[in-house]
BAFI-518527 format. One record per residue: x, y, z of N, C-alpha, C, O in turn; residue in one letter. Coordinates in steps of 0.2 Angstrom, whole numbers, plus 5000, padded with zeros to 4 digits. Atoms other than C-alpha are relative to their C-alpha. Layout:
<sites>
XYZXYZXYZXYZA...
</sites>
This chain:
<sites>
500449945000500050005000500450065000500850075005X499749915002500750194994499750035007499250025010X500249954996500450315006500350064997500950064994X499749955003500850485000499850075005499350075009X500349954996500750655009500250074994500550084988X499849935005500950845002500250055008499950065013X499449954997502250955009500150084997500350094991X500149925001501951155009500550055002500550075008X499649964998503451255007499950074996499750074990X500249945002503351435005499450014998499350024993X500650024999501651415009499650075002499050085001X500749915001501351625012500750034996500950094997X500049965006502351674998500550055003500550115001X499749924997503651775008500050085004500450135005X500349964999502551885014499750044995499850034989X500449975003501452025007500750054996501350074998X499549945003502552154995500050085006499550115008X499949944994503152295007500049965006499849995011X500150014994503252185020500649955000500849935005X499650065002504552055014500149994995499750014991X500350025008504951974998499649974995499849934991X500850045004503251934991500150024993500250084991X500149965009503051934973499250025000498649995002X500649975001501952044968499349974995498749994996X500250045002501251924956499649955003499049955001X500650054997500551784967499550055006499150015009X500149994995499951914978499450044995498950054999X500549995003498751994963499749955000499149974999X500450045003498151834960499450005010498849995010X500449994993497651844980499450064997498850044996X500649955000496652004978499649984993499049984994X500550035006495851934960499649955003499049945000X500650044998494951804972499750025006499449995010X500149974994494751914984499849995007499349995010X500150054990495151825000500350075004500650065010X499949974993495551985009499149995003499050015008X500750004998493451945011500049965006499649965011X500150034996493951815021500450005008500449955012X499549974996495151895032499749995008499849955013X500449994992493951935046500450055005500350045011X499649964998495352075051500849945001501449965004X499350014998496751965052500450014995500250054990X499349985006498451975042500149934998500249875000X499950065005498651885027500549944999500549884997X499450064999500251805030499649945006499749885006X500150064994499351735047499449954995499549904993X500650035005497951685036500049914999499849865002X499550065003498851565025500349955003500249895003X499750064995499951495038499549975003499449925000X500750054998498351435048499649974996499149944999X500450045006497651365031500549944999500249884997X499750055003499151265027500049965007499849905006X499850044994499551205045499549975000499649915000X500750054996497551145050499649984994499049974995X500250025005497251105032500149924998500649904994X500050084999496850905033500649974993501149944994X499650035005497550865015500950034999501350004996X499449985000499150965018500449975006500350015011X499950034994500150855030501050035003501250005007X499549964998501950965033499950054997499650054991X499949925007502251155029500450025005500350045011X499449965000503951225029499950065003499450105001X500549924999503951385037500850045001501250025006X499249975000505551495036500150065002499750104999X500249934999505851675043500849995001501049945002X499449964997507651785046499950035008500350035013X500249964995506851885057499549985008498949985008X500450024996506451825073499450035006499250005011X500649965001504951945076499449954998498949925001X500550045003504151845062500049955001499449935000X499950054996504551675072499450015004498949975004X500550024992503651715089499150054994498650044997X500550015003502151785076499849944997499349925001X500050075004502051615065499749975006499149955006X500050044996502151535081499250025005498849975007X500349974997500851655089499349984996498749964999X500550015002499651625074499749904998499149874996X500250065000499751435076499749985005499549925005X
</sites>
């Protein structure tokens, strides 16, 4: 029997443009489906991260920062 899993790296994108190195390309393709609706005030980078982490079908997600600010965030938003 296979068992297979899916592995999410770079899973927010680097963050948003102006806030880190987000490309600004996957981050139009954000506002074209316009999930800031589903925001509910939170921040998009937290967003993401709580979608890949507690998302059934995605079973690890990579998660990387320089800055450890962004660290005890990440951690805060899990």
């Amino acid at each position: 029997m296979a068992w297979y899993g899916m592995v999410i790296r770079g899973g927010v994108a680097k963050c948003p443009p102006g806030k880190g190195q987000g490309s600004t390309d996957l981050w139009d393709l954000w506002d074209k489906a316009k999930l800031d609706e589903l925001l509910d005030g939170e921040d998009p980078t937290e967003f993401m991260l709580r979608f890949t982490i507690t998302n059934p079908d995605m079973h690890t997600t990579v998660v990387g920062t320089l800055d450890p600010e962004h660290l005890i965030g990440n951690i805060a938003s899990v």
